[in-house]
N, C-alpha and C positions, 0 to 999 in steps of 0.2 A: 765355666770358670766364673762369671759373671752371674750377680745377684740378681735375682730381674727387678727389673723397673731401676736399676742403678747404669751408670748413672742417671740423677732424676734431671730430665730436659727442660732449663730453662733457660731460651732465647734473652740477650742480650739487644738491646735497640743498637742497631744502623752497624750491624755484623753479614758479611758474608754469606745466604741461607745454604750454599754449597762450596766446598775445595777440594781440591786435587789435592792430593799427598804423591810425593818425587820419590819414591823408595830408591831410598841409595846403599841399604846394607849390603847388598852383594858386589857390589863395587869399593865406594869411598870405606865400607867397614873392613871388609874383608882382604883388602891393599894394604893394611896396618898390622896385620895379623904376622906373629913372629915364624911361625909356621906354616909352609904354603898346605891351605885346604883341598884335598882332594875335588877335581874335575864334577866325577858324578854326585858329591855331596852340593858343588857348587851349585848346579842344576838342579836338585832337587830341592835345594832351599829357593831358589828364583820360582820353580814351579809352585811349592805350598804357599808363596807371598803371592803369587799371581791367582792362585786358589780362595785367597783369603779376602781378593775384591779388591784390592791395589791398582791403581789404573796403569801405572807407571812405575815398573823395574829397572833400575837402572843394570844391565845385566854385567859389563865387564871394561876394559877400557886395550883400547892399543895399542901400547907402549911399546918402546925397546925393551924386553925382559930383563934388561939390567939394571933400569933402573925404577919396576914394581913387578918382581921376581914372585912374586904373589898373584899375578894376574897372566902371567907367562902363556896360559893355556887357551888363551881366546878363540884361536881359530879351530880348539878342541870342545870347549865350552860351546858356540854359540848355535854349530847345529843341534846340541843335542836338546836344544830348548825348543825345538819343531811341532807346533799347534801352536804354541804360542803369537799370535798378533805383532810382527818385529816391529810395530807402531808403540805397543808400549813398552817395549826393551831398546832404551836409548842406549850407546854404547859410547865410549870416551877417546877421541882420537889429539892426537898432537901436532899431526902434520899429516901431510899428501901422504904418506906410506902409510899414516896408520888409516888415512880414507880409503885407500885402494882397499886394505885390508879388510876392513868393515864393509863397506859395499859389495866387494867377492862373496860374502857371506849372507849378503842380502838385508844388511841394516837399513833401518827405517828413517831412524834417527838417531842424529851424532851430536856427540858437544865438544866445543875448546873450553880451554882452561887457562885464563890469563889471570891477570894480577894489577891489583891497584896501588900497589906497591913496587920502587923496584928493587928493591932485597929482596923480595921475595920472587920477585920473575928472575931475578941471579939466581937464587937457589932452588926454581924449582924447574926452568927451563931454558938457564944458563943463557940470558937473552936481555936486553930492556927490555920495559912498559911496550916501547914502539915498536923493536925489533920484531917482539912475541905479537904485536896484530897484524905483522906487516906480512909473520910468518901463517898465521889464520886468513888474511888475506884469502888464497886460493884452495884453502880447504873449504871455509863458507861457500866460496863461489860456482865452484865447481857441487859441493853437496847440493846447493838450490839448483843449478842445473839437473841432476838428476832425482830430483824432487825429495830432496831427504830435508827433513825438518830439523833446523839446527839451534840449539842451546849454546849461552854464552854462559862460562861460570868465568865467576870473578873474586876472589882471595883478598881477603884484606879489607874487605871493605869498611872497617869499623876500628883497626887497631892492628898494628904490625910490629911482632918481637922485636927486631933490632928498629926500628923507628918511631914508635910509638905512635900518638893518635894519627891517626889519615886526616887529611881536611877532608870534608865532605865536596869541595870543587873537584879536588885531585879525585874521589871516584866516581864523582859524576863525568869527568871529561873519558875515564875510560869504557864506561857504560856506554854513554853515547857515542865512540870508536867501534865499540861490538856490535851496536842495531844501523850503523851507516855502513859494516861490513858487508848484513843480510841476514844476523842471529835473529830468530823468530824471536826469542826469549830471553832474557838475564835470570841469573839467579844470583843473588848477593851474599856472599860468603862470610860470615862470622868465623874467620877459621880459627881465631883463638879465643874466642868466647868474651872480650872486651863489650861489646856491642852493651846497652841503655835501652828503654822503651822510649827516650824522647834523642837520643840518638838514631835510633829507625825510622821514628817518624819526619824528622829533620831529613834523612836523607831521602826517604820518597818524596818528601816536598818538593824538597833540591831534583830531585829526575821528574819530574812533573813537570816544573817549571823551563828544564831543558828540554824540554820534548818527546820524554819516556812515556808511551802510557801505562797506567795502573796494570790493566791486562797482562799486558807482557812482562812482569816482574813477578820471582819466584824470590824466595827470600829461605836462606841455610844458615840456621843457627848452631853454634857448641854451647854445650852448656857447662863450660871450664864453669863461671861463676854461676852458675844457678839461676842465669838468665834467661833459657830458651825461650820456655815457655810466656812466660813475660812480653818477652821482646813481640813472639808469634803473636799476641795479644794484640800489640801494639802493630803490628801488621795486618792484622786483621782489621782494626779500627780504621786502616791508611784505605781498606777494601781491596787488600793482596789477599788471590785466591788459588794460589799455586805456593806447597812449601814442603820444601825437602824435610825426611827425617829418614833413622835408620831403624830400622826393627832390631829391638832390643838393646839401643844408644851403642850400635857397634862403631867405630870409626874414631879417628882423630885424623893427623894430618904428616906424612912420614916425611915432611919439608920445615915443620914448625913442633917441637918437641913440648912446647907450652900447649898446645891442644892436645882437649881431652875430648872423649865420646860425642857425635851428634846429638838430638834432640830423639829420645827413642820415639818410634812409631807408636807404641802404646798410648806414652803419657799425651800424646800430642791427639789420636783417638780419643780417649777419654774426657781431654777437654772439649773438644770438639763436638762430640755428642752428647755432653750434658750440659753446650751452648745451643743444640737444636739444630747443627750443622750437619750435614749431610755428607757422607764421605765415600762412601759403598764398601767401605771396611766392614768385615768380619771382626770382630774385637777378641774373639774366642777365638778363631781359627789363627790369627795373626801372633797370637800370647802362647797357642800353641807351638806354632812353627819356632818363637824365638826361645824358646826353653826349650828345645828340640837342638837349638844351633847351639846355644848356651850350653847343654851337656857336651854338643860336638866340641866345642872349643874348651871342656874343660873347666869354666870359672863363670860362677853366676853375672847375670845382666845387672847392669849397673841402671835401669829403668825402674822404677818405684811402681809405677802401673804394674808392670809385671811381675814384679814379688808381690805384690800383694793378692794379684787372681792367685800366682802360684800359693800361697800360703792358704787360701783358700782352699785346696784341695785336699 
């Protein structure tokens, strides 16, 4: 698909020289979907992203089926993902039942899902800000007990439908709740795409100066306004080396209806490798897989990276 020598690699001063990419289409995208996708298709797109040099799948999440009736099949889904590394298939739990549940199955790594907001921990897990870590509390604890590597995501962090802007205190105090729990990680959620590149960098400053280090921050951008990439920039520059995106900008957010698509995995490749950044992506094999899903799903990828190989063809 790819032209050779395109993109052309030139390094930017005081970037990153390697990142993690958080692949979250088979989860955060494929949860949004009005149709539940078949089990063995789900798997076999988890396999081609994991084919395509993705370090980290996010593969499925444990809910009560009622309320992400789209993910219903987890304990059908996650054997069938067997060779695959359960280190790099994080899976999504909400509470002690969805840890038993993931652990029976031999998950590696698990994440909660809280909110720096609390409209939006009302609407998305019918709880406060406190309530919701109070209720992480003994999922974290008990995950570090049995050595499982735990993810903090965090919603809101940038701008909230019914609230408008966040103070950046109000999400730094919930950040720093998630790494005094025992979350290895954060990742900071753009979930309605509001987020600034001097808003980003403002609030890494702000968890720096709490306590947070650089390392342990993952950073999840939407690109409702045409921010993602930008913003990622602007993370990069803070020297964040871990960042979610979705193969083929599948996702928004079934809690917040003003979100639109993640940051597709292509575009965010592409930038990345004609910064000189190192990623271990396939950028072919990855454009494959998501026009592959993109016919599944019926309606082309909303990623500009990928129509354009695609049109190439």
């Amino acid at each position: 698909m790819t032209a050779a020598g395109l993109p052309m690699e030139i390094a930017a001063e005081g970037l990153p020289t390697r990142v993690r990419i958080h692949e979250v289409g088979a989860r955060d995208g494929l949860q949004n979907e009005q149709t539940v996708v078949p089990t063995e298709i789900k798997a076999e797109f988890i396999r081609r992203l994991a084919d395509a040099g993705l370090p980290t799948v996010e593969a499925t999440s444990f809910v009560h089926p009622k309320w992400v009736p789209q993910l219903a099949d987890a304990e059908q889904l996650f054997p069938q993902l067997d060779g695959i590394d359960p280190h790099r298939l994080p899976v999504l739990v909400p509470n002690e039942r969805g840890l038993d549940r993931a652990l029976a199955l031999g998950a590696r790594r698990i994440a909660v899902f809280g909110s720096a907001t609390e409209s939006f921990a009302k609407a998305n897990l019918n709880r406060t800000v406190d309530e919701a870590l109070a209720m992480f509390a003994p999922v974290v604890a008990r995950a570090k007990d049995a050595k499982v590597q735990v993810r903090g995501y965090l919603s809101m962090c940038f701008g909230d439908p019914w609230e408008g802007p966040v103070p950046i205190a109000q999400t730094v105090r919930v950040c720093r709740a998630l790494l005094d729990l025992g979350c290895d990680e954060l990742s900071l959620g753009d979930t309605i795409g509001v987020a600034t590149p001097g808003h980003v960098q403002a609030l890494l400053a702000s968890l720096n100066e709490a306590g947070v280090p650089t390392p342990r921050i993952g950073v999840h951008f939407h690109d409702t306004y045409g921010q993602a990439l930008a913003n990622t920039y602007a993370a990069l520059q803070h020297g964040i080396t871990t960042i979610d995106a979705s193969a083929g900008g599948l996702g928004g957010c079934p809690y917040a209806k003003s979100a639109t698509g993640n940051l597709a995995t292509e575009d965010l490749v592409w930038m990345l490798h004609g910064l000189g950044i190192e990623t271990g992506v396939d950028l072919d094999r990855l454009a494959a897989t998501s026009v592959w899903m993109a016919d599944v799903l019926g309606r082309p990828s909303p990623s500009r990276t990928l129509r354009a190989l695609s049109h190439k063809e």
